[in-house]
Each structure stands twice: as C-alpha cells, then as structure tokens.
Jmol script that loads the backbone (N, CA, C; Angstrom):
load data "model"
ATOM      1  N   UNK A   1      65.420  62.900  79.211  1.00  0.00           N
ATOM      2  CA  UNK A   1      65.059  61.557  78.902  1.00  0.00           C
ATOM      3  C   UNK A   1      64.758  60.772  80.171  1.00  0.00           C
ATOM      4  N   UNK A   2      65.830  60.677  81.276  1.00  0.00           N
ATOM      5  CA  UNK A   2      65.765  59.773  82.238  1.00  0.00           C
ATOM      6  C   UNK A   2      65.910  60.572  83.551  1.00  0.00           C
ATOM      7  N   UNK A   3      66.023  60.569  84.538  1.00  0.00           N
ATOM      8  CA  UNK A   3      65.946  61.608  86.041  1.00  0.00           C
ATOM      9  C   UNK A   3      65.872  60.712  86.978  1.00  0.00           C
ATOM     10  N   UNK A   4      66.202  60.713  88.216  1.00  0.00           N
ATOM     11  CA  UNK A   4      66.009  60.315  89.265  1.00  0.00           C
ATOM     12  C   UNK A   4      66.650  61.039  90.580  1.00  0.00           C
ATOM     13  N   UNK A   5      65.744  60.988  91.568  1.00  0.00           N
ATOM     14  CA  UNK A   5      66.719  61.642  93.262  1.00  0.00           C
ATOM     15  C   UNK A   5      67.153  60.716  93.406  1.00  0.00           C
ATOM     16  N   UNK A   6      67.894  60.834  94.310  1.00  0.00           N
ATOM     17  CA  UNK A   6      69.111  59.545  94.874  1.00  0.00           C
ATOM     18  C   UNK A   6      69.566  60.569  95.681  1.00  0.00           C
ATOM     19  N   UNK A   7      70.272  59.592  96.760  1.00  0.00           N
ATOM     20  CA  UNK A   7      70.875  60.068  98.247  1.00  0.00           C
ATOM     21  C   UNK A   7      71.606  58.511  98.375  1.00  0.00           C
ATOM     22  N   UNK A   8      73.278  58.587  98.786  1.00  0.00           N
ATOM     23  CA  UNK A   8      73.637  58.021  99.818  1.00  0.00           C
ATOM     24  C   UNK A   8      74.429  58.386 100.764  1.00  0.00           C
ATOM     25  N   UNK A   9      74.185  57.495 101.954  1.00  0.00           N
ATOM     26  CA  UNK A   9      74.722  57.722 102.854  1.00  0.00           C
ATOM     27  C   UNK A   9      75.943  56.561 102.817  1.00  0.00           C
ATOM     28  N   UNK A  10      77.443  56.796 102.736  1.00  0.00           N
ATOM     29  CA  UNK A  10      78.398  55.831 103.174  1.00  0.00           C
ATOM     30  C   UNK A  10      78.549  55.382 104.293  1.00  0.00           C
ATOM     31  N   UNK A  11      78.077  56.475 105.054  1.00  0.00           N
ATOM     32  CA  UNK A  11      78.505  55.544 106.763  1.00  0.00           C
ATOM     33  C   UNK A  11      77.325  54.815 106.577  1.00  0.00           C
ATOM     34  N   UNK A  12      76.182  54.416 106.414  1.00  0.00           N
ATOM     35  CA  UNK A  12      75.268  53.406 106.443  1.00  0.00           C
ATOM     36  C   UNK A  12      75.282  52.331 105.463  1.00  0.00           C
ATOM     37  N   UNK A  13      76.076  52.954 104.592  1.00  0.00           N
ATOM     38  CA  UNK A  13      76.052  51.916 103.075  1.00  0.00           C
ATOM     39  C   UNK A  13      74.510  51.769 102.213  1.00  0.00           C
ATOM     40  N   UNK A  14      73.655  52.931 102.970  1.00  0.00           N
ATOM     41  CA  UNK A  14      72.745  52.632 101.816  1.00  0.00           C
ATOM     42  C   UNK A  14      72.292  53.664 101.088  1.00  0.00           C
ATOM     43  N   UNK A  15      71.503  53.297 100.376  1.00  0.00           N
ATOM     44  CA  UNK A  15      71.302  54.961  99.443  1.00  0.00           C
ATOM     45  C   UNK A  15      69.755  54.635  98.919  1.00  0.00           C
ATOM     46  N   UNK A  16      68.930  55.741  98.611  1.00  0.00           N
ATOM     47  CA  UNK A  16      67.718  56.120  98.633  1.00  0.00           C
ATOM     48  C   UNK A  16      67.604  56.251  97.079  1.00  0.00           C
ATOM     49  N   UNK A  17      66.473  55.767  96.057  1.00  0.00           N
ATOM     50  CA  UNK A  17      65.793  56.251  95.062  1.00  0.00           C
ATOM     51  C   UNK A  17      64.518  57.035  95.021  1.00  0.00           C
ATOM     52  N   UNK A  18      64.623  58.079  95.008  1.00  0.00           N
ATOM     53  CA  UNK A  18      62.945  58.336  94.342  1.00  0.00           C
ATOM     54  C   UNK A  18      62.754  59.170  93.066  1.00  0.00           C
ATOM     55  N   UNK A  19      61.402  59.523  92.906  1.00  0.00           N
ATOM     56  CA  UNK A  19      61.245  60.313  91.540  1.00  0.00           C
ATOM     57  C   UNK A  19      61.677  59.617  90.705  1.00  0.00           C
ATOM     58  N   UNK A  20      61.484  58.703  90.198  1.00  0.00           N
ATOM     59  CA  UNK A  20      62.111  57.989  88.868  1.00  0.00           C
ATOM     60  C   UNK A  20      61.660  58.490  87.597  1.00  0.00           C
ATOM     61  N   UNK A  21      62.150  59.217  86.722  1.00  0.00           N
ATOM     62  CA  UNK A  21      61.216  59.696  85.677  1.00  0.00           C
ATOM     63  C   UNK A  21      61.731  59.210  84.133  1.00  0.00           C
ATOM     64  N   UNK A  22      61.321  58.701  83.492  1.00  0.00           N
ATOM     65  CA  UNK A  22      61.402  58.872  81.826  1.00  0.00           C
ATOM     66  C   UNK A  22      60.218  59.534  81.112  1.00  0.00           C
ATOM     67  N   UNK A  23      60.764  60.189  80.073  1.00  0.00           N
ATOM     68  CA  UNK A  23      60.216  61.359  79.507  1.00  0.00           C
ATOM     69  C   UNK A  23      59.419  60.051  78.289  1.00  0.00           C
ATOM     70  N   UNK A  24      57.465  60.688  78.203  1.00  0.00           N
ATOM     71  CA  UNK A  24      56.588  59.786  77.520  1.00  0.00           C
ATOM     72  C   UNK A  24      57.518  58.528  76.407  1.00  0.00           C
ATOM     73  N   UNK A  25      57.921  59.442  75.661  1.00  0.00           N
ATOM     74  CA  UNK A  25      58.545  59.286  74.420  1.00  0.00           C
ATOM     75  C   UNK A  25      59.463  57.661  74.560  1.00  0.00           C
ATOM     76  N   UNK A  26      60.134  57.653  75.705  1.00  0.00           N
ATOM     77  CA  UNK A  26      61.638  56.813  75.905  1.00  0.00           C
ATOM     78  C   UNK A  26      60.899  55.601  76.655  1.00  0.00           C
ATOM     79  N   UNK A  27      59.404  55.645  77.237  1.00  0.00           N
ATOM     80  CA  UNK A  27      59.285  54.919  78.095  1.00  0.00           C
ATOM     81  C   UNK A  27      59.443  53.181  77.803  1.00  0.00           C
ATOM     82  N   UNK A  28      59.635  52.584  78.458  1.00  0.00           N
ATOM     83  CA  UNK A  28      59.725  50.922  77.749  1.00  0.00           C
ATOM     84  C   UNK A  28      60.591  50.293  76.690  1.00  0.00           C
ATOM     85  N   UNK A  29      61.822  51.876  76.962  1.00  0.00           N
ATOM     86  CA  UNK A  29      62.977  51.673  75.961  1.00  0.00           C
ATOM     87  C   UNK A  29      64.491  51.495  76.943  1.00  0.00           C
ATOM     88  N   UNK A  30      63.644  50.869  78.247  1.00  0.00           N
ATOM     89  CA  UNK A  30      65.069  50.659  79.275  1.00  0.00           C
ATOM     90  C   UNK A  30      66.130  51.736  79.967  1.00  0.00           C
ATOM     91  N   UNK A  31      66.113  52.569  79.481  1.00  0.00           N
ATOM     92  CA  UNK A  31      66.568  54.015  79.947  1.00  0.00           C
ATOM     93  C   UNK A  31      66.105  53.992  81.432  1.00  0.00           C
ATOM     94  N   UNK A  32      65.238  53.877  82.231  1.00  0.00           N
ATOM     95  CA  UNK A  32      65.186  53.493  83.885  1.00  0.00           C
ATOM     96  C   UNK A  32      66.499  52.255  84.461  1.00  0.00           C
ATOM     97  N   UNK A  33      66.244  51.726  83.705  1.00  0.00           N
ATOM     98  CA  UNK A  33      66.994  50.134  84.247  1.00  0.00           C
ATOM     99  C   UNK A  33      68.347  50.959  84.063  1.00  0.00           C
ATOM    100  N   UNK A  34      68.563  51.044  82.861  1.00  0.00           N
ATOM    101  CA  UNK A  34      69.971  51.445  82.656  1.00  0.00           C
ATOM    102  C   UNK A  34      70.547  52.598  83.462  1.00  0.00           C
ATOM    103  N   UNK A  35      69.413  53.321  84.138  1.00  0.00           N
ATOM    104  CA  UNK A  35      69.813  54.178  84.653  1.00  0.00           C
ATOM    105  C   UNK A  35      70.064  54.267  86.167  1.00  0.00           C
ATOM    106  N   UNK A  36      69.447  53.138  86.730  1.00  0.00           N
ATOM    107  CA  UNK A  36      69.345  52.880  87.805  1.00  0.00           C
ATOM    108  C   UNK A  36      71.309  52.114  87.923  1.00  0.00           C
ATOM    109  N   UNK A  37      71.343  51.100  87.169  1.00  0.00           N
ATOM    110  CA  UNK A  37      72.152  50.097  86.782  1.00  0.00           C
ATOM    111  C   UNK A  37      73.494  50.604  87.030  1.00  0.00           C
ATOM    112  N   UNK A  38      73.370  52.136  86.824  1.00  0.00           N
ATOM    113  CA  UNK A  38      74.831  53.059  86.317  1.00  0.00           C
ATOM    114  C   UNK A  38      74.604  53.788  87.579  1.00  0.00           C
ATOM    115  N   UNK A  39      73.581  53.855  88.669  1.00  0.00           N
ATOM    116  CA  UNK A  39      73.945  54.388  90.021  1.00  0.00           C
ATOM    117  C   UNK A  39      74.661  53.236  90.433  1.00  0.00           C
ATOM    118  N   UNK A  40      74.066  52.186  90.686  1.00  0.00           N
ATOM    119  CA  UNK A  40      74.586  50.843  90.837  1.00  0.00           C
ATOM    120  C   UNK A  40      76.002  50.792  90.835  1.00  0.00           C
ATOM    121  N   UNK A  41      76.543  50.486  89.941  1.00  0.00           N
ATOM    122  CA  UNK A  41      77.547  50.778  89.451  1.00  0.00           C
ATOM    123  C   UNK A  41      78.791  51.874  90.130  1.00  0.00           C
ATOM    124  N   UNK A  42      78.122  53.026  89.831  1.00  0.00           N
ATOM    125  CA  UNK A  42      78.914  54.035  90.360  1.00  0.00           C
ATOM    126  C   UNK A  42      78.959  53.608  92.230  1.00  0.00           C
ATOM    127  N   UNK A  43      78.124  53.329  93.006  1.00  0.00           N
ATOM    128  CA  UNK A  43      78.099  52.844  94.155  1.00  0.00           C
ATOM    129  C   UNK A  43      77.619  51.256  94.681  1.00  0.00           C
ATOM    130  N   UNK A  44      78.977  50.862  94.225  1.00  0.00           N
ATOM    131  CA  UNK A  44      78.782  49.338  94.211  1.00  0.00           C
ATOM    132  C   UNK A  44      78.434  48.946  95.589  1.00  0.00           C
ATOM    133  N   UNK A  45      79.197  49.460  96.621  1.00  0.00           N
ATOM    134  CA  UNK A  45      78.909  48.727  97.736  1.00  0.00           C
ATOM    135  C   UNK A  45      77.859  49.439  99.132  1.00  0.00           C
ATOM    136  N   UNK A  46      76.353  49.454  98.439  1.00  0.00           N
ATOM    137  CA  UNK A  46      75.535  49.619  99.083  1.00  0.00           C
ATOM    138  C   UNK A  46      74.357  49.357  98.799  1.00  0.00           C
ATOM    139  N   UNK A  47      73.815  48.800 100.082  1.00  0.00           N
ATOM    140  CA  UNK A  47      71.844  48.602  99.400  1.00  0.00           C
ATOM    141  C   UNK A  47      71.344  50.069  99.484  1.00  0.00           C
ATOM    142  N   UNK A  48      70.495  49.581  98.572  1.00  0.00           N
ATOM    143  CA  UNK A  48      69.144  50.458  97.467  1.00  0.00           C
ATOM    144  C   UNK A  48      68.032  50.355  98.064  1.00  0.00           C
ATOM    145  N   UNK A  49      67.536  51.524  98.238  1.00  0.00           N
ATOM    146  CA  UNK A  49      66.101  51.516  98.331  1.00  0.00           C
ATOM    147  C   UNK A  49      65.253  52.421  98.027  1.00  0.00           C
ATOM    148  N   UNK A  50      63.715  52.988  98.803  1.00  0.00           N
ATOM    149  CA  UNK A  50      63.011  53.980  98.290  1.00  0.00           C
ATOM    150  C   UNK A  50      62.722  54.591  99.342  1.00  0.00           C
ATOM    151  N   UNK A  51      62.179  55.701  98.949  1.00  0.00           N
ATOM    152  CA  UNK A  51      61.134  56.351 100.336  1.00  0.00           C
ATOM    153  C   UNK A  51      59.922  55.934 100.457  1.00  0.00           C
ATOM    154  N   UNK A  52      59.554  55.262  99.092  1.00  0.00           N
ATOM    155  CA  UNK A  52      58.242  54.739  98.868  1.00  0.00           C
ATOM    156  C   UNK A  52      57.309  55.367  97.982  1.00  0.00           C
ATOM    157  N   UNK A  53      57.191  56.653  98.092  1.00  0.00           N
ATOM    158  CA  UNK A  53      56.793  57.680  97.019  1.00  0.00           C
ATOM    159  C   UNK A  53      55.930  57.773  96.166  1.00  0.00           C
ATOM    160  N   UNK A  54      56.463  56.543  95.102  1.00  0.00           N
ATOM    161  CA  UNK A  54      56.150  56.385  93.766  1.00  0.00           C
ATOM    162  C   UNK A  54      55.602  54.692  93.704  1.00  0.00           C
ATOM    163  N   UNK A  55      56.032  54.053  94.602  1.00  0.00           N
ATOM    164  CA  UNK A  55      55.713  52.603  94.683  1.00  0.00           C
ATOM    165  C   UNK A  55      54.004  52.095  94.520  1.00  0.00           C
ATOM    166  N   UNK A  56      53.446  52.748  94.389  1.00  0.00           N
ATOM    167  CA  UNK A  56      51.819  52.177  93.849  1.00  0.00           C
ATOM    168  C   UNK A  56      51.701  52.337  92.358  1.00  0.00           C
ATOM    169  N   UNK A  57      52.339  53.245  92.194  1.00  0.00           N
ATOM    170  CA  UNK A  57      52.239  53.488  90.973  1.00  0.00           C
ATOM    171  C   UNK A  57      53.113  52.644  89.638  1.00  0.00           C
ATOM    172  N   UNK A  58      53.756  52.133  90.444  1.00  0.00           N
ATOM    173  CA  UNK A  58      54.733  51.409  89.200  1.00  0.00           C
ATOM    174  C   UNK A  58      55.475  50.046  90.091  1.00  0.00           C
ATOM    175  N   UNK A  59      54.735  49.175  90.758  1.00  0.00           N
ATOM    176  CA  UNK A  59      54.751  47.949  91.529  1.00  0.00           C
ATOM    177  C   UNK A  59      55.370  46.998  90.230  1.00  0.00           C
ATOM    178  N   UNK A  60      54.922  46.828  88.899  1.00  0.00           N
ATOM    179  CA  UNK A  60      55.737  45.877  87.843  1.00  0.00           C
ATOM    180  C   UNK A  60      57.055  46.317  87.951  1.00  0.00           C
ATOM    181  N   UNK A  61      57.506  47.857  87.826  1.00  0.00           N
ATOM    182  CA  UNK A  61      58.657  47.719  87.664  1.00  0.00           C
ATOM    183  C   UNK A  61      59.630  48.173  88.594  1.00  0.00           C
ATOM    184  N   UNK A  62      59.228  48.439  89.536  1.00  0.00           N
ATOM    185  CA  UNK A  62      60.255  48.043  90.393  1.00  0.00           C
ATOM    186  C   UNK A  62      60.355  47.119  91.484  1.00  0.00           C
ATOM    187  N   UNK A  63      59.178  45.844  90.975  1.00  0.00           N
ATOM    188  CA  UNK A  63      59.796  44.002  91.214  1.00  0.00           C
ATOM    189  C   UNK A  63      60.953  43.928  90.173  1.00  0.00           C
ATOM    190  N   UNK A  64      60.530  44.140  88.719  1.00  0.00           N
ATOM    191  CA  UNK A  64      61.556  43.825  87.960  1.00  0.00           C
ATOM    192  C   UNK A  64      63.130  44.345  88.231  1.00  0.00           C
ATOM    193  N   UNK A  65      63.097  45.607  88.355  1.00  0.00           N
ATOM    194  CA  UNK A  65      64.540  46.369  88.487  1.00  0.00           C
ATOM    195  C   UNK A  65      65.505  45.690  90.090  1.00  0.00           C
ATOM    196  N   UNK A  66      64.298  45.104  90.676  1.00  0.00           N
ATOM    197  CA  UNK A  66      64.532  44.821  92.418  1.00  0.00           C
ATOM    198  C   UNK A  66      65.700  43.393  92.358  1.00  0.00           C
ATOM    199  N   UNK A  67      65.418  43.175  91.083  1.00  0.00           N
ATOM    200  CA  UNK A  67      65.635  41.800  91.451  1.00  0.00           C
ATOM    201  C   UNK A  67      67.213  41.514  91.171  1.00  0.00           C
ATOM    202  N   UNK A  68      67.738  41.021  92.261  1.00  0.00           N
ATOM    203  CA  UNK A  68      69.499  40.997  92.278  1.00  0.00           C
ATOM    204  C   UNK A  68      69.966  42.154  92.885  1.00  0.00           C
ATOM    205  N   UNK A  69      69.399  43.006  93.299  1.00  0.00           N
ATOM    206  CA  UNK A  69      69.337  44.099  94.152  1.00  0.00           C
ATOM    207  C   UNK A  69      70.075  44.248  94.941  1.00  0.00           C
ATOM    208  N   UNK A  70      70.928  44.546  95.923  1.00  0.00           N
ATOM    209  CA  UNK A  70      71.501  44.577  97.584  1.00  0.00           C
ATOM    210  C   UNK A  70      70.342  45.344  97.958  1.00  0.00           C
ATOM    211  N   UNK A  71      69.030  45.100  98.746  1.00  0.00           N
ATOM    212  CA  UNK A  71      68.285  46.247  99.383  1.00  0.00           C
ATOM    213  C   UNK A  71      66.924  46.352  98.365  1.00  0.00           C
ATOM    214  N   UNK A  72      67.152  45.899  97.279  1.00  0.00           N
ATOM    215  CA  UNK A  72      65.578  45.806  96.419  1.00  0.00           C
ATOM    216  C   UNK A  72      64.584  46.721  96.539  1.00  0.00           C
ATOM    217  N   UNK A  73      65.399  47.649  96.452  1.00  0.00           N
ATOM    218  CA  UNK A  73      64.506  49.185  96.406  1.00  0.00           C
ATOM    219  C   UNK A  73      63.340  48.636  97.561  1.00  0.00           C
ATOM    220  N   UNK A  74      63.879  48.094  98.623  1.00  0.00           N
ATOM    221  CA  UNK A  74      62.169  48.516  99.459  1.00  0.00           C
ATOM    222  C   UNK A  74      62.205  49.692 100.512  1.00  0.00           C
ATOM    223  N   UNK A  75      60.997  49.610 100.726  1.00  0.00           N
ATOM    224  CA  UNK A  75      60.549  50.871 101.511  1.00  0.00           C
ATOM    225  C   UNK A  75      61.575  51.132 102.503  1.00  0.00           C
ATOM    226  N   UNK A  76      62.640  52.153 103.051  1.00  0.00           N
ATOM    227  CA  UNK A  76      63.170  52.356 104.081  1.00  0.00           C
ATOM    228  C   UNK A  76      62.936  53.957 104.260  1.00  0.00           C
ATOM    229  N   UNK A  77      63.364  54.164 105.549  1.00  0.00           N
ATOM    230  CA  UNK A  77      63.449  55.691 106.310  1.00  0.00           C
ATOM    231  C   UNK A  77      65.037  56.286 105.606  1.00  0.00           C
ATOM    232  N   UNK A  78      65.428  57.439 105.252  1.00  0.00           N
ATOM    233  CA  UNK A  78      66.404  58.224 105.452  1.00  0.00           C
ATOM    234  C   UNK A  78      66.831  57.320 106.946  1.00  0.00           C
ATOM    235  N   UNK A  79      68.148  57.270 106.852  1.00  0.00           N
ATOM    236  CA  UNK A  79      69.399  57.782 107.865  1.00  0.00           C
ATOM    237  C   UNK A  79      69.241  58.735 108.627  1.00  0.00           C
ATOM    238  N   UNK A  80      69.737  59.059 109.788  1.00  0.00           N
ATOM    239  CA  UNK A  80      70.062  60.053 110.777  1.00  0.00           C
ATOM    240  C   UNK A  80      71.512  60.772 110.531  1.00  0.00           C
ATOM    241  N   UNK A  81      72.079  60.417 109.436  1.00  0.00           N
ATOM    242  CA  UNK A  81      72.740  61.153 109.095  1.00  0.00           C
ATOM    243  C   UNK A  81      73.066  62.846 108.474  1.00  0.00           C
ATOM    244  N   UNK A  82      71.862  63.061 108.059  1.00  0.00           N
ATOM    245  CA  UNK A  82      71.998  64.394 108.187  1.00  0.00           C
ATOM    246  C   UNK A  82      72.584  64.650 106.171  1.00  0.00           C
ATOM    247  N   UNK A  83      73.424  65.059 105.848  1.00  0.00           N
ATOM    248  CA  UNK A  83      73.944  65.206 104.201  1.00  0.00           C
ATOM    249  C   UNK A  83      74.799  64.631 104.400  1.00  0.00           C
ATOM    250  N   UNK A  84      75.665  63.655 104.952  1.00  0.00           N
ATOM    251  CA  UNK A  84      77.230  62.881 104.760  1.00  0.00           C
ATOM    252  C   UNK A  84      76.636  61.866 103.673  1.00  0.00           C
ATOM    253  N   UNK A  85      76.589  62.839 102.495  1.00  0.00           N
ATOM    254  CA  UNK A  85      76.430  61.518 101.108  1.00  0.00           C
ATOM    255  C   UNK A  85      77.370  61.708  99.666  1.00  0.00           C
TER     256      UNK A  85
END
end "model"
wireframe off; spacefill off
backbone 0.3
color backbone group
C-alpha cells in the first residue's frame, strides 16, 4: 500500500525521506501523510528531509506534508556519518 526509504542519523538529529510510494489504488486516501506522520512520531526529535529524488515530481505534496515540519523535507546531503542510524 504505502513504502518509503528513510535513514536517520541521531548524532545529527536528522533523518532522510525518499522513494515515497503508494500503490495506484490508495492514492489520495492519505496513507503517505499518515505514513510519514508515524516516522514522525516514532522519531520525534529530529528534522526531516529529502535527497531530492522525487521532488519535481510531486512539489503539491510535499509543500503540503512540509508544513509544521522540523526540516520540511527540503533538499539536504546525507551526513558523514557513515550507518550510525
């Protein structure tokens, strides 16, 4: 139904989205938001962002999902951290 990569790094406090996927069927039935919402959640205390990836392609919604954000999914680099996530 729903998918996404994700990476964080704790020693930086931030963590990476990409690949966001909902399957045709689910699309515009909130299953992204909610899914994003419940990384959120699970890692409250860090900004969000992207690699960029996917960002032309879906600019409506992730202003919408951005908003109240720590980090608003924008464009950042990976960490030099290496896998400490």
């Amino acid at each position: 139904m729903f998918g996404v990569d994700y990476q964080v790094c704790r020693r930086c406090r931030v963590a990476w989205v990409e690949e966001p996927h909902t399957d045709p069927e689910y699309q515009g039935c909130g299953l992204a938001r909610a899914g994003l919402a419940a990384l959120r959640a699970e890692y409250p205390d860090v900004s969000w962002h992207t690699l960029g990836g996917h960002l032309s392609d879906s600019v409506a919604f992730w202003k919408a999902v951005a908003v109240g954000v720590p980090g608003g999914y924008e464009q950042r680099d990976l960490c030099t951290h290496g896998t400490q996530y």
